[in-house]
C-alpha atoms as one frame of an Amber mdcrd trajectory, in Angstrom:
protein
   8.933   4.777  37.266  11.843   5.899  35.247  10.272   5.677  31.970   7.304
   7.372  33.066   9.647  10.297  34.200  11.814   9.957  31.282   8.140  10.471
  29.159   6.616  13.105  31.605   9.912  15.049  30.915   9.575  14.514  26.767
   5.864  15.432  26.505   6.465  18.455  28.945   9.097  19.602  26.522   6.694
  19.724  23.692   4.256  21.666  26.194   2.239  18.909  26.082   0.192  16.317
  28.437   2.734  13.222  29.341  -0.264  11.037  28.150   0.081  12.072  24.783
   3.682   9.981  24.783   2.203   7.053  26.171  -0.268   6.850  23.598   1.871
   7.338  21.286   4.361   4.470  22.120   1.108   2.432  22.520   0.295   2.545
  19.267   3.189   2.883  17.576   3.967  -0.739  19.115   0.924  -2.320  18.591
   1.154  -0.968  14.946   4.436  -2.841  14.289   2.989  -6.357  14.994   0.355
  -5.539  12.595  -0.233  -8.119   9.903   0.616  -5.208   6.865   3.533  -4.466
   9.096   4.817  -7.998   9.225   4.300  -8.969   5.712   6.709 -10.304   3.995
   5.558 -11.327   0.662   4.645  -8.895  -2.027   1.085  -8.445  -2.339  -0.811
  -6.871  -5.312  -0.695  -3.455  -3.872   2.878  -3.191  -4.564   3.491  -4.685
  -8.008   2.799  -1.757  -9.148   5.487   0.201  -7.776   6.706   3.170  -9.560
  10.061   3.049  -8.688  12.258   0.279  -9.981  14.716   0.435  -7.359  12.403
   0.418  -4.213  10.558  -2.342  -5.982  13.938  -3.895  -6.159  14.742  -3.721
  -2.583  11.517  -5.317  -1.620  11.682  -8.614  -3.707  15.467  -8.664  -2.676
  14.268  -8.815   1.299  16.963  -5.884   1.850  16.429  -4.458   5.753  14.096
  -1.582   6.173  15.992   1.687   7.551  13.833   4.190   7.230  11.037   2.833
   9.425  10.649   6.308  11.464   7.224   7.573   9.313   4.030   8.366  11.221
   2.102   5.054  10.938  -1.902   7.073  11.607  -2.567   7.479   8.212  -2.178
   3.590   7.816  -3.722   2.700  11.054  -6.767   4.903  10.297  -7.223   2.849
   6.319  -6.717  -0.092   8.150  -9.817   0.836  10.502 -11.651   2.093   7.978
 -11.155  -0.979   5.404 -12.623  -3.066   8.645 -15.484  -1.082   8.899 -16.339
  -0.834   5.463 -15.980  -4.701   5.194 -18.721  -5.041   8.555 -20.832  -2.592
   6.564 -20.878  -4.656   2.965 -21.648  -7.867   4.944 -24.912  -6.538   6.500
 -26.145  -5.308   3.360 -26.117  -8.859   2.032 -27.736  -9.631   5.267 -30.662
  -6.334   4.869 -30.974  -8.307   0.903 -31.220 -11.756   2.058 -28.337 -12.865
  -0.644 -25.296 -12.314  -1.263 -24.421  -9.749  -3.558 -21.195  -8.551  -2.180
 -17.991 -10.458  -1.908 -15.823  -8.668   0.947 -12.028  -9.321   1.447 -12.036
 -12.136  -0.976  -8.771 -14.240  -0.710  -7.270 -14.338  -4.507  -4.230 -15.802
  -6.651  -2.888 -14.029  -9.101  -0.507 -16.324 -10.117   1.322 -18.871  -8.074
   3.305 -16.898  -5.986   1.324 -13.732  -5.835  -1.874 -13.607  -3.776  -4.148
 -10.941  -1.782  -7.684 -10.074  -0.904 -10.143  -8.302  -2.843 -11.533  -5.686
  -0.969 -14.868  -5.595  -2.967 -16.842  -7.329  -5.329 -20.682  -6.537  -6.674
 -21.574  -9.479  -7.981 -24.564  -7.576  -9.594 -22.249  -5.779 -11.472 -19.263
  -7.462 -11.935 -17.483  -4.895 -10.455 -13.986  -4.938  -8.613 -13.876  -1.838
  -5.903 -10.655  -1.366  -3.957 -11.067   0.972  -0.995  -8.578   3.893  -0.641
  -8.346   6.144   2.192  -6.485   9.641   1.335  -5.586  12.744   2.367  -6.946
  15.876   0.811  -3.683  16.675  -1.307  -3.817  13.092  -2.451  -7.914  13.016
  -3.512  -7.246  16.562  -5.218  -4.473  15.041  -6.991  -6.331  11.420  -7.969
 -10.084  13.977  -9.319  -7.577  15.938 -11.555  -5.462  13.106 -13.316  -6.752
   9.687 -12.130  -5.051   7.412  -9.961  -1.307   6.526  -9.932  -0.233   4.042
 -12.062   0.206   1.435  -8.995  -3.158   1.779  -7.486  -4.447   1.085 -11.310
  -2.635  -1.788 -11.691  -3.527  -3.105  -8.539  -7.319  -3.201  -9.169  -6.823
  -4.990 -12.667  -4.302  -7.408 -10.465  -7.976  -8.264  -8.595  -9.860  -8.761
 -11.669  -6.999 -11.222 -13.143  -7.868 -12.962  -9.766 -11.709 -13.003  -9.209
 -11.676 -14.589 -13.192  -9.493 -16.949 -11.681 -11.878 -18.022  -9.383 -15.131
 -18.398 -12.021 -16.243 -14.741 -11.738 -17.110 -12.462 -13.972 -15.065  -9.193
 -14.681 -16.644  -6.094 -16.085 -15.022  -3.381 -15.311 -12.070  -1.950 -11.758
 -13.009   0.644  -9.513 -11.362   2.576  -6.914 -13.050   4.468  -3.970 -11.172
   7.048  -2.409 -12.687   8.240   0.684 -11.584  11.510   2.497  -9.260  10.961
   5.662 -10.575  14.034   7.039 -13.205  14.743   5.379 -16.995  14.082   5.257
 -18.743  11.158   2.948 -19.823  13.658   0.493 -16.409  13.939  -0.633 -16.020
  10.136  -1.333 -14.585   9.988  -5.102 -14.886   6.781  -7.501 -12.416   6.383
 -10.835 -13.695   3.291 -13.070 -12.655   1.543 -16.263 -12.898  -1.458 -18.062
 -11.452  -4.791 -16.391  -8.180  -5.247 -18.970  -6.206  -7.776 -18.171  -3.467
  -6.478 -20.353  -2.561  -4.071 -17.885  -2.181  -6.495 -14.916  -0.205  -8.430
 -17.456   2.203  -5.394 -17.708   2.497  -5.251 -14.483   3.697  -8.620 -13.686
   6.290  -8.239 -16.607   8.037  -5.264 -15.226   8.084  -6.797 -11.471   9.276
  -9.782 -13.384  11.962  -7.795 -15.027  13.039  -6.046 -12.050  13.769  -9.262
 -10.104  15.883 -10.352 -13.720  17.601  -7.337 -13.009  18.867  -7.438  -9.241
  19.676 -11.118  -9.715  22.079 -10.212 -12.896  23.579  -7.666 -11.519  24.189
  -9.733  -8.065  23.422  -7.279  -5.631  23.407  -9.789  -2.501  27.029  -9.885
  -2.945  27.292  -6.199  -4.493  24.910  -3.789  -3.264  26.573  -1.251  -4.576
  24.643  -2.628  -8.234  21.552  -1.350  -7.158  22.672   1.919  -8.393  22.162
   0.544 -11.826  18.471   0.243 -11.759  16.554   3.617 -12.106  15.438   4.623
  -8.622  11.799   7.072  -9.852  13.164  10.036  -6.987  10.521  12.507  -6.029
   8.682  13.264  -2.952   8.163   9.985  -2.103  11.059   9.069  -1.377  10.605
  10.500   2.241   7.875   7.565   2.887  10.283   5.139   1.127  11.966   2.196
   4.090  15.186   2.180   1.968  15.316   5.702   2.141  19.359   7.215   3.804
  19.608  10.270   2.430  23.371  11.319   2.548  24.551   7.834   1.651  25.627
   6.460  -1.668  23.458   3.765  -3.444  23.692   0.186  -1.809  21.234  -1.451
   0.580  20.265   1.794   0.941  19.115   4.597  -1.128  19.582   8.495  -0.839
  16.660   8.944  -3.155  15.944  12.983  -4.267  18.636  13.975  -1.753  21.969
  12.321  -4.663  24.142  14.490  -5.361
């Protein structure tokens, strides 16, 4: 009784419904038991990390702080990935083979695993599906894809050769968040290995790095590796701005 007062009295603040609170809390709790949410080895998706430091952080296990992000754009990928995965496996169904792979389980390299969204087996082609916002998909028709989401895909061909399968060139779907079908937007290239290779040696070399410098015992070290600041530092779970470098980083807001 006293939370639901306690949550009538927020949501009337806001002029809004007091169901809009409980939905929120709903989901917002069911969200952090999610599988992404409780992950705690890296995956291919974040090799690529531009930022040194953040990547840094995550290999070194440091505690998240800045966990306080709206977790909807996620949820709704998430949902979308699932459906998109249903849809792939009844077209192999409506063919009467299999042509499609869908969330194949891969290894990169011992250690380093994930699944493969995608994979036309008439075409040898690796697709990784990527749910944006319209900012985002502007951003991704005008200059291509960030350098992470790249390397991922290539990360997925090194694995699907792995397995025995062919490898001709990495795509990556970006379909609108809000937005209709007609706005869904595919960059390709060749499969390279070479540039999941790089990839791995700069994660590689990051991990070097925070062991020389010792930062379980010194945390202050991390201010030695380059942190890439920018506006995504907001979305980053190391991010305290106001703080100096340790643990925790205060990302575009240093002084």
């Amino acid at each position: 009784m006293t939370m639901q007062l306690a949550t009538f009295s927020t949501a009337t603040a806001r002029g809004e419904h007091p169901a809009a609170d409980t939905l929120r809390q709903v989901i917002r709790g069911h969200d952090q038991l999610a599988p992404r949410s409780l992950q705690s080895s890296l995956g291919p998706s974040e090799i690529g990390e531009p930022c040194p430091r953040r990547l840094a952080y995550r290999l070194m296990g440091e505690q998240r702080v800045n966990t306080g992000s709206d977790p909807w754009p996620a949820i709704v990928g998430t949902a979308v990935h699932a459906w998109l995965a249903e849809a792939f496996l009844a077209a192999n169904t409506w063919l009467g083979r299999i042509r499609y792979l869908v969330e194949t389980r891969v290894t990169i390299r011992e250690g380093l695993s994930g699944s493969c969204d995608l994979y036309d087996v008439d075409t040898a082609r690796v697709i990784d599906h990527k749910v944006v916002g319209e900012t985002a998909m502007r951003e991704y028709k005008r200059n291509g894809p960030p350098q992470q989401y790249r390397a991922q895909a290539h990360l997925y061909g090194v694995g699907l050769a792995r397995l025995g399968l062919p490898v001709s060139e990495v795509c990556l779907a970006f379909y609108p968040r809000g937005g209709m079908l007609a706005g869904l937007h595919v960059w390709a290239e060749p499969f390279d290995p070479a540039i999941a290779a790089e990839a791995l040696a700069r994660h590689d070399r990051v991990l070097e790095a925070a062991c020389a410098l010792d930062v379980d015992r010194h945390p202050d070290h991390y201010g030695h590796i380059p942190a890439a600041t920018g506006h995504r530092c907001t979305w980053c779970p190391w991010f305290a701005p106001g703080t100096p470098v340790g643990a925790t980083c205060p990302g575009h807001m240093a002084r």
